[in-house]
N, C-alpha and C positions, 0 to 999 in steps of 0.2 A: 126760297130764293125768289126775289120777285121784280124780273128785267124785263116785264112787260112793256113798261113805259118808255123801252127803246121802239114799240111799234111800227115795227118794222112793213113798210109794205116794198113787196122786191117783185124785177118784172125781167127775169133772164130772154136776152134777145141773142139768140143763136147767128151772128156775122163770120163772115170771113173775114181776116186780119192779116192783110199783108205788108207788116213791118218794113222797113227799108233796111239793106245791108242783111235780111235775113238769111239763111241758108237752109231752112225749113220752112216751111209755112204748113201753116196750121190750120184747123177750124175751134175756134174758141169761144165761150160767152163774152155776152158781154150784157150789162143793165142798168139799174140805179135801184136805189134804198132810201127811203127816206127817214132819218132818226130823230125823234121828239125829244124836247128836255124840257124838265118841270124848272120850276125859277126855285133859285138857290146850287148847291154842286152837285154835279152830276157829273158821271164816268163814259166814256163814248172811244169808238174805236175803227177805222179806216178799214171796211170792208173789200176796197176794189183795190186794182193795182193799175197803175197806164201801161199800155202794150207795150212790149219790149221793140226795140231799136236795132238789137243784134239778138241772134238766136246760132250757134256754131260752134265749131271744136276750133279750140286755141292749135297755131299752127307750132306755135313754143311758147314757155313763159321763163319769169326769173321770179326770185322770192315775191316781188311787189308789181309783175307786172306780168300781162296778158300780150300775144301776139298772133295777130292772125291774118298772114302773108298776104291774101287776096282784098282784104277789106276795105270801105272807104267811109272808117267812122265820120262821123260830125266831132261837133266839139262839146265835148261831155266833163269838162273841166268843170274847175273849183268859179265864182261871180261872187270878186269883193269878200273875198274867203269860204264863201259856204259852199258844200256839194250841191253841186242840180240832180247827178246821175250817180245811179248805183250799179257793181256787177252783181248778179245770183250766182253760185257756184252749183251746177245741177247733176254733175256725178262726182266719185269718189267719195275720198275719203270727208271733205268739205260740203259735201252736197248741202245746199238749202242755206249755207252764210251765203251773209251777204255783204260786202263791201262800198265803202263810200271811195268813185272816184274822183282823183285830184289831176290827172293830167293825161293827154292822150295826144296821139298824132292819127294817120289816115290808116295804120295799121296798129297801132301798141295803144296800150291801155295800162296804167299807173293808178294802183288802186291804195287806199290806208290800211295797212293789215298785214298780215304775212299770206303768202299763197304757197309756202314752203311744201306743203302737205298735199297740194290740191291735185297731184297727178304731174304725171310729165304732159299731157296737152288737155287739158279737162275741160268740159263741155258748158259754156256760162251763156248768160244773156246781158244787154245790157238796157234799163229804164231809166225813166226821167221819174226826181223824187216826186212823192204823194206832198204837196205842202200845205199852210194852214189856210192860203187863201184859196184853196184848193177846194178844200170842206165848204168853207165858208161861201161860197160864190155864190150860190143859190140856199138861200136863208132866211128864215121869219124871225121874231121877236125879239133881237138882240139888240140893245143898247147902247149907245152911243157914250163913252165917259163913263161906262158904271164895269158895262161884262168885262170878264176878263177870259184868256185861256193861258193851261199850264201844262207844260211839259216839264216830267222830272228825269233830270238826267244821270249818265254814272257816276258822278264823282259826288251823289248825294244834292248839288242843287237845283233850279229849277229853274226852267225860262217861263217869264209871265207877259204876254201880250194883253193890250188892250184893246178892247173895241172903240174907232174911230173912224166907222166908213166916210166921214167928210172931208176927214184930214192925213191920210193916208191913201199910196196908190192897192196897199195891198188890203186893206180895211181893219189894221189895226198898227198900234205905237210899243217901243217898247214902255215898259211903266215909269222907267227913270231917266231916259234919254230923249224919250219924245220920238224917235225916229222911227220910221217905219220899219214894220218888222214882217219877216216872211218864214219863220220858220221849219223844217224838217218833221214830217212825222213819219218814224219808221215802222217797216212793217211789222203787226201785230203790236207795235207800242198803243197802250190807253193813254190818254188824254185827260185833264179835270177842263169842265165850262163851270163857271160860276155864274150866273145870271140873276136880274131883276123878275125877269117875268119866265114865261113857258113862250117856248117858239119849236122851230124845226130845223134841220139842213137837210139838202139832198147830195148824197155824193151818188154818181153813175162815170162808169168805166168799163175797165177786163177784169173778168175772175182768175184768182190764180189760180194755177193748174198744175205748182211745184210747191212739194213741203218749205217752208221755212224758218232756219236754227233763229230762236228767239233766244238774245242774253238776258242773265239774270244778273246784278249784279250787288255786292254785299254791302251794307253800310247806304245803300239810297232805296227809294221808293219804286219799283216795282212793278207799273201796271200795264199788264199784259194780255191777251184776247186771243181766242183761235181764227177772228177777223175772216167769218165765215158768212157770206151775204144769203146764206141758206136758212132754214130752219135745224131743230134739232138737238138734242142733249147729249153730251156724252159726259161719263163720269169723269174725275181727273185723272183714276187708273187710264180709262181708255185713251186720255186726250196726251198721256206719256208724259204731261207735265213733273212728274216725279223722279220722272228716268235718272237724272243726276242730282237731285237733292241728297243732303244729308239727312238720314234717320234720326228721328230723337231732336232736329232742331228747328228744321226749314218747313216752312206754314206758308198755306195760300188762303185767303180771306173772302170772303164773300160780301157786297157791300151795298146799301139801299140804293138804289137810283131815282129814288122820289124827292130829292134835295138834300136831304140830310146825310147822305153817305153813312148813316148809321151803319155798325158791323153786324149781318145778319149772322154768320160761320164764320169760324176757323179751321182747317181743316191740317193738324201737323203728320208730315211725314213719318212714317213708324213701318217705313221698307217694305218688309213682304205683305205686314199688315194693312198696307196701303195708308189713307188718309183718315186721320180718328180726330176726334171730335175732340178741343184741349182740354175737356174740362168731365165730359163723360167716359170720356177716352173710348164711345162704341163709334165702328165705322159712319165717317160722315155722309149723310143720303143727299148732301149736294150735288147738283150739277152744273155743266158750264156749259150754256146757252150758247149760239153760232157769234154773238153779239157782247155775250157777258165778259166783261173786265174784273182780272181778278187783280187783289192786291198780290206780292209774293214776294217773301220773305226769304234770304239767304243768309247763310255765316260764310261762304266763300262763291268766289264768281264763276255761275254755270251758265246751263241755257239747255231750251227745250226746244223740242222739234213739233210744228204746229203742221197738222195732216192740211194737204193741200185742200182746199172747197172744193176743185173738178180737177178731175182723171181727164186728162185729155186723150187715154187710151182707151177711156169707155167708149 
């Protein structure tokens, strides 16, 4: 596997983080990363997360919404249809979803999703999304009219922006409408950049400090990351990406990040035998980089739990 060319240079800055509306405060990291891509497609993935806004035990909820008596959220609604702000769910049975919310007042929070499961008063946060002008804000090589970026989403399609920092406020157009586009990258979701030439971006933020549930979903594309601004390898045994795969069908991919996306590995589920090789069928000696975007493949819709980068109890 060879995810060098993400060269990564990281610079963890130990701050104190005193969110608004918190009810904990903490001390957490915080840094920047900076990730290189070669010209042609390359795979890339959102290491930081922005400091949460709320941090607290819900005083009640209902299937779809969060309540919590003392609070004085901001407005963490939907802008022209899209989410800004997401909940985490960090205990129970839900811990580590995460929710897109659509509506809120000074105390309630109206999230997309069922919260049926999540506990009778269960412990959440709440942030403002990672978005693409977000990545992009500080960045070399990219092209004006030519790069594109691609997010692939559930239902098998894809959103494609373009690069047009001249004529957009966000630095890029959708490809068939022309309008400016700001889209959602969620956590642990990869990314494809298509590019003319080699450049860089720098993304710098908060490290997260709570596991969380990545979906898999069946019939679309896939690309997922343990979205770790660290060093380090862990196998896919270790990284639990298998916990909910089917045996005998579901495969995670391994893929070049020097332009070509060539397929380096495949690595299919085979349960206790963990992840084998499709074609030798001996255990695959891959591993997944803090950085590395794997492709992954399902027959029905799951999801993995991505270990958190920092223990905030360390």
């Amino acid at each position: 596997m060879n995810m060098k060319k993400l060269n990564v240079t990281l610079a963890i800055l130990v701050a104190a983080v005193m969110a608004g509306n918190a009810q904990t405060n903490s001390t957490v990291p915080v840094g920047y990363q900076v990730q290189s891509f070669d010209a042609g497609n390359t795979i890339h993935t959102v290491t930081f997360v922005k400091p949460h806004l709320f941090q607290g035990l819900a005083s009640s909820k209902t299937a779809s919404s969060l309540v919590v008596s003392s609070a004085t959220f901001g407005d963490y609604g939907l802008v022209d249809g899209f989410p800004t702000h997401y909940v985490k769910i960090l205990d129970g049975p839900l811990t580590g979803y995460v929710f897109d919310i659509i509506s809120n007042t000074a105390t309630s929070i109206v999230v997309d999703g069922s919260l049926a499961t999540a506990g009778t008063t269960p412990r959440f946060l709440v942030r403002q999304h990672i978005r693409l002008a977000d990545v992009f804000a500080t960045s070399t090589g990219l092209s004006d009219g030519s790069d594109t970026f691609t997010l692939f989403n559930s239902d098998g399609s894809s959103t494609v922006a373009l690069r047009a920092a001249g004529d957009s406020p966000t630095g890029w157009l959708n490809v068939v409408t022309e309008a400016p586009m700001n889209p959602v990258i969620y956590p642990n979701q990869g990314f494809l950049l298509t590019t003319v030439n080699s450049g860089t971006f720098t993304v710098a933020d908060t490290v997260e400090s709570t596991p969380t549930v990545v979906p898999l979903y069946a019939g679309a594309v896939n690309l997922v990351s343990r979205s770790n601004p660290s060093s380090g390898n862990l196998s896919p045994i270790e990284l639990g990406i298998g916990n909910n795969m089917s045996a005998g069908s579901d495969t995670v991919e391994w893929l070049s990040n020097t332009g070509s996306l060539a397929s380096l590995d495949v690595g299919l589920y085979a349960g206790t035998d963990g992840f084998v090789n499709v074609v030798t069928e001996a255990q695959t000696a891959s591993t997944v980089g803090s950085n590395t975007v794997l492709n992954v493949t399902v027959v029905q819709d799951t999801t993995f739990t991505a270990p958190a980068p920092y223990n905030i109890n360390n």
